[in-house]
N, C-alpha and C positions, 0 to 999 in steps of 0.2 A: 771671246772666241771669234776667229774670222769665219764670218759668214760668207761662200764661194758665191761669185756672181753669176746669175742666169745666162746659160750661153745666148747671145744674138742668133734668134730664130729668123730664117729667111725664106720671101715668098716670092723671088727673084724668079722670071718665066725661066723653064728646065729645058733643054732642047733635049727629045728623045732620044734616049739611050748614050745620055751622058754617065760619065763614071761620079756618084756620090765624092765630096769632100767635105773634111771639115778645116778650120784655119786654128792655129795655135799663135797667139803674141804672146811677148811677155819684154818687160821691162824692168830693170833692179830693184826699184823702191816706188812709192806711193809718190815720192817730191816728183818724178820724172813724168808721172800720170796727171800729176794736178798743175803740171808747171810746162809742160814740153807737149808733144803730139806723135813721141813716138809709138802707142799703142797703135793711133789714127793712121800714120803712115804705115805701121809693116801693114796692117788690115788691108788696106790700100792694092798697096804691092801683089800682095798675096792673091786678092780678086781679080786684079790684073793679069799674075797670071794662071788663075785659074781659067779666067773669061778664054784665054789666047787656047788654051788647050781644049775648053766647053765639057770644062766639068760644074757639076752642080753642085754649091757651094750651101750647105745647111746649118751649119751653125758657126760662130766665131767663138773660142775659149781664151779669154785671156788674163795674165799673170801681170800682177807689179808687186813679187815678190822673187827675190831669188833663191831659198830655199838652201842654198850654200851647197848646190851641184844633187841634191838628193830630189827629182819631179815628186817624190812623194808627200814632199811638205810643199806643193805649190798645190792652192785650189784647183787653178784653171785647169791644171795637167789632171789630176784627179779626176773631177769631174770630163776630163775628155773620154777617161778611160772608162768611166762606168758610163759614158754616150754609147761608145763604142760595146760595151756589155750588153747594152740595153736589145741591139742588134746583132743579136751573131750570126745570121745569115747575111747580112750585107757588107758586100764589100767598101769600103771607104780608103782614099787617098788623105793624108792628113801631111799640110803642106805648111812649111816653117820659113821663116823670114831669110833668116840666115844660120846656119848649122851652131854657131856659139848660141841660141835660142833654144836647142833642145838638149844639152846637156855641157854644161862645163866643167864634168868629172870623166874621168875614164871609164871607171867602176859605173856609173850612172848611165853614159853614155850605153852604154854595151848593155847594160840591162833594162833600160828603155827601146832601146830595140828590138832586145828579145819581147817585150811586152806589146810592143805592136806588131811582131809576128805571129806571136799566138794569138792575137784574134785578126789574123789576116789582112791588117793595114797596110799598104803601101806610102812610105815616106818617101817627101820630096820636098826640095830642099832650093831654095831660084839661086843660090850662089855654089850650089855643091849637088853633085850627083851621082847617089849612091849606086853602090855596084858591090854585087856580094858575092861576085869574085875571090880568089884567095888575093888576087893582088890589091883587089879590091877594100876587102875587108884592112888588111896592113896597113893601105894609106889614111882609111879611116880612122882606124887608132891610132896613127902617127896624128893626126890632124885632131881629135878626141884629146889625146894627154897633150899638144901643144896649149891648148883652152886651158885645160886644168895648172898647166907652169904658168898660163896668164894669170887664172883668178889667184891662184896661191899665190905670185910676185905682187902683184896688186894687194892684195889682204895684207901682206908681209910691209906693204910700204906706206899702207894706210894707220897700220898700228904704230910704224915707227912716227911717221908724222903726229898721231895723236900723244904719245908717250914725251916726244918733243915737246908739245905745245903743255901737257901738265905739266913737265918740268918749267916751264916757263910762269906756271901758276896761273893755268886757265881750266877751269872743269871742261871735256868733252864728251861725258856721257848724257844719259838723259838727265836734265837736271831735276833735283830733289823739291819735293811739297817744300813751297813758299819762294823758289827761286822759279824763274823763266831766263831764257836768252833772246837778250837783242845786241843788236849792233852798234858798236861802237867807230867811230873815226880811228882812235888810237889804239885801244884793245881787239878791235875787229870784235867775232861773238861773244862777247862774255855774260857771267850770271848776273842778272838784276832783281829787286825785290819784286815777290808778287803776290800782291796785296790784294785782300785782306788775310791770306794766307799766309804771308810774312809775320804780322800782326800774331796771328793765331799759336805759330810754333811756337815765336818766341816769349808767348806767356806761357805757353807749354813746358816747354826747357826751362824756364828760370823760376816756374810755380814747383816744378819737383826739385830743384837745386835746391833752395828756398825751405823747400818743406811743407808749401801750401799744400801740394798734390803729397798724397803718404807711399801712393804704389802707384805701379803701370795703369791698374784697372780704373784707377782718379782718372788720372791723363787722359785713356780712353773716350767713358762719361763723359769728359770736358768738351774733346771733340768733337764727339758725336752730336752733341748741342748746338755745335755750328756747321747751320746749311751748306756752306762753300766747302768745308775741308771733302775729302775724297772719299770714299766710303764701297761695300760691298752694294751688290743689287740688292740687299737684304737692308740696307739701312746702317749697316757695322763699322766699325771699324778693328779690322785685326789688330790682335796684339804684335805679330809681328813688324807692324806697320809701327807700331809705338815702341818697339827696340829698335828698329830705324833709324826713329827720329834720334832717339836719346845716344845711338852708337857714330851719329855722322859729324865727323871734324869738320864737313863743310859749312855747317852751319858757326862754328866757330873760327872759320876763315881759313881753315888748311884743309889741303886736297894729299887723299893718303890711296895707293894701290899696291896693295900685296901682291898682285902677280907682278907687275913692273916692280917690284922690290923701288915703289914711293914712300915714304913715309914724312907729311909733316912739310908738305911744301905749304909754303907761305903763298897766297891766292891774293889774287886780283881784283877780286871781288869783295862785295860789302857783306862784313858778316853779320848775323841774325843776334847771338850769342858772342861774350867774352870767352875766353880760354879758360879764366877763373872760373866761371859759372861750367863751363862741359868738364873741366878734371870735378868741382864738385858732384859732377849726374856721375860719373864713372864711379869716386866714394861710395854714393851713396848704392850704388847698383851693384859692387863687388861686397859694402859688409852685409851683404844679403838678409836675412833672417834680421826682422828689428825685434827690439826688444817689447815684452811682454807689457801690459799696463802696472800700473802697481795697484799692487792690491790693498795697500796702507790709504789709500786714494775716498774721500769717504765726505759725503757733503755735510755732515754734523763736526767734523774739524776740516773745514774747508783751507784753513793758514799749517797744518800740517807738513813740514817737509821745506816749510818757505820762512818762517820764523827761527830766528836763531837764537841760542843759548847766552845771556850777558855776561858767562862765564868762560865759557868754554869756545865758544861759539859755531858750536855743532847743531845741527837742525834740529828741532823740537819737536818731539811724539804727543801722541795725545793720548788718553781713555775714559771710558765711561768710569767712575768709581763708585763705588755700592753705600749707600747708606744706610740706617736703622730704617726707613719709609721708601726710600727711589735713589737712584740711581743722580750722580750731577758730573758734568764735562770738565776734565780738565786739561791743559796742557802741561807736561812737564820733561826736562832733560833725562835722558836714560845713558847718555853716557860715563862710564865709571872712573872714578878717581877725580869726578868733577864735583866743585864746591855745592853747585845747584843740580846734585844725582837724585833723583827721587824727588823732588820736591815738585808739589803740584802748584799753577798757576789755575785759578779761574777761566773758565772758556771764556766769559763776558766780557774781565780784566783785559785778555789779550785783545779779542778782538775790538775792544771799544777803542784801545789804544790805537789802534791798524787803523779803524776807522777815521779816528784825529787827524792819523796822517796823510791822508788819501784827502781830507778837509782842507789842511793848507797845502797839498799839492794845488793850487788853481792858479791856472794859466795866467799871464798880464793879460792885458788887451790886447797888446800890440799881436801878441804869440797868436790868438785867438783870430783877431782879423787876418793874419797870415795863413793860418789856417783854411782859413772859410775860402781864402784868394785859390790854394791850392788844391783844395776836394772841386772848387770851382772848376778850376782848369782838369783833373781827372776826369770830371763828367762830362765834361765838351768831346775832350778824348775818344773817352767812349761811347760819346753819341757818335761822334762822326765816324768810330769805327763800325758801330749799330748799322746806320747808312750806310756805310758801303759794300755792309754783309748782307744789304738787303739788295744793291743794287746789283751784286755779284749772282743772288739766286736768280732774280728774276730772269738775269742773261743767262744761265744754266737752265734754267724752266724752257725760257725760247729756243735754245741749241736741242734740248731735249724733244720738245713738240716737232722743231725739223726736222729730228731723225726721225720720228715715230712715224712723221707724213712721207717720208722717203722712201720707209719700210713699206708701208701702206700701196705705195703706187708699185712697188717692184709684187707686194705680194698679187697685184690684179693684174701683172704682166708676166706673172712666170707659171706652167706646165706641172712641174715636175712638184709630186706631193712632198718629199724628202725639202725639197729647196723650202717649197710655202710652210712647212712645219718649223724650219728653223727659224724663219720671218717671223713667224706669228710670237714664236718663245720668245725674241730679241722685243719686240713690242712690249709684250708683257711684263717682261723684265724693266725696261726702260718707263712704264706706266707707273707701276710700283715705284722708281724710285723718281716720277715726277709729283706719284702723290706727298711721298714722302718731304720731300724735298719742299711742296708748298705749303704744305701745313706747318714747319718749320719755319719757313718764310713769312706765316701770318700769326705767328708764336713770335718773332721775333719785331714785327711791326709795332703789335700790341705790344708788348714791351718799351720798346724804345721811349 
């Protein structure tokens, strides 16, 4: 949940009998806040001319979201309007950069307006000047739905550029656990592995292909054992997050979108998974329901089901059979019109014989030091992936303690109880899952 930002409180000297303002910014996305200075410059502007006119300027609210023309999904705007609630004897002037800032929908437009007329706000606007004239109001809505053909032509040209660029076999969504994007020379942004997350999935995917993992809930368990993969404030991992995984052709190198009517484009990118191994997850995900254990299953004829008949060569049953004193094991063939139907072998017989063979099964040497070469080289593997899933928490621990001290300093700079209540929950939340997160980290040390 986005937590809305404490308006800038100001203690700027007030000349008597100034008119109250507040300032609204906003900017499209978070890249334009941590990369540009447009929030800095409309602020700017807006005190400027505030200052020209000597009004008094009490808080700034501002937006690096665009809410897709509805103020009601923008913090900043929100939170202006319950500023404004908080006061409903004072009048307030509430002054905007540029008119495409306070609503780039018609519908929205118009109904933002009316929400700052019922609590008495005067809007002002330094490149536009409202007038609620009848001729007024017309050119305002002619100027209102021009915004709106902008942001829809814009939306309309940005989808065809990305639908392009899939076609061309590049993902441009957000990319999937175990992938990131960087830059290429040739490719420009494409998906690259992100390790030790890479790592992770793709023993995920090939342990259920495989059959190591039996169900979703395995897979799960698996995850949740490694500190880096992504998880709820609770420590979880959803199940939906593990249909995800097992449902994405990106990890098997093809990029697929059903609204674009995509299916199966061949990507750019390095896949995680073969094609082989994701049509086996889809088998084994569609024959749903597995089958039941057998109940023939029995560790006093442990070679049961796996021994074959020297006649027939149908698998061999076993039973207890009763004598004048006790009871003695036998195996024998139960299928009918066969030479050896009925007839009982020795449990000892069989298995001494199994036993024989399992005796001249022994490796050469050679097999043997090849062996020892190769378990050698899986444990380097996995140490060094041990490491880097140690070295990955520690940096999530660190990201984690900045934000909590981040939290910390805004909750001793902000007023309002609603804001400092959400602070403290985001803390809380983010504690829990740093404790989590290092006692995993010190389970996983020990280990290594």
């Amino acid at each position: 949940m986005t937590v809305p930002e404490e308006p800038k409180q100001l203690t700027e000297h007030v000349p008597r009998g100034a008119l109250a303002a507040v300032i609204y910014c906003r900017v499209s996305s978070t890249k334009q806040t941590t990369e540009g200075h447009g929030l800095e410059s409309q602020e700017s502007r807006c005190r400027e001319y505030a200052q020209a006119r000597r009004y008094s300027v009490e808080a700034v609210f501002p937006d690096d979201v665009s809410g897709g023309g509805d103020f009601m999904k923008r913090p900043g705007m929100v939170a202006l309007l319950s500023y404004l609630d908080a006061q409903p004897d004072k009048r307030y002037v509430v002054i905007f950069d540029d008119l495409k800032r306070f609503a780039r929908d018609t519908e929205f437009h118009l109904k933002l307006r009316q929400e700052f007329r019922a609590r008495r706000a005067r809007v002002e606007c330094l490149n536009y000047k409202f007038d609620d004239s009848p001729e007024g109001k017309f050119f305002e809505t002619i100027l209102a739905a021009q915004g709106t053909l902008e942001r829809e032509q814009n939306g309309r040209q940005t989808a065809q550029k990305m639908h392009a660029r899939m076609r061309s076999g590049y993902w441009v969504f957000r990319p999937p656990i175990g992938y990131k994007f960087d830059k290429d020379r040739v490719h420009g942004k494409i998906l690259v592995r992100d390790e030790p997350l890479a790592s992770i999935v793709t023993e995920a995917l090939e342990g259920y292909a495989s059959g190591r993992f039996d169900s979703q809930a395995e897979i799960r368990c698996f995850l949740e054992n490694h500190p880096t993969f992504p998880r709820t404030d609770g420590g979880r991992v959803r199940q939906q997050k593990v249909t995800d995984l097992l449902t994405q052709p990106l990890y098997a190198g093809y990029l697929c979108h059903d609204d674009w009517k995509l299916s199966w484009i061949a990507g750019k990118h390095e896949p995680l998974i073969s094609v082989r191994t994701y049509e086996a997850i889809q088998e084994r995900r569609a024959s749903g329901a597995k089958a039941p254990m057998r109940q023939d299953l029995n560790k006093d004829f442990p070679l049961r089901g796996f021994v074959l008949c020297g006649d027939c060569g149908k698998p061999l049953t076993a039973c207890w059979s009763k004598g004048s004193t006790k009871k003695y094991p036998y195996y024998l063939c139960d299928t009918r019109g066969c030479e050896s139907y009925r007839k009982s072998i020795r449990r000892a017989d069989v298995e001494g014989e199994f036993e024989d063979i399992l005796r001249d099964l022994q490796p050469t040497h050679t097999l043997f030091e090849l062996s020892v070469r190769m378990l050698e080289d899986a444990w380097q593997q996995r140490t060094a992936q041990a490491e880097a899933m140690i070295d990955s928490a520690r940096a999530e621990l660190r990201t984690i303690d900045a934000r909590i001290e981040n939290l910390l300093e805004r909750v001793v700079e902000a007023s309002s109880p609603a804001v400092i209540g959400a602070y403290e929950a985001k803390i809380e939340s983010l504690d829990r899952q740093r404790r989590l997160l290092d006692e995993q980290r010190q389970a996983r040390v020990c280990g290594a």
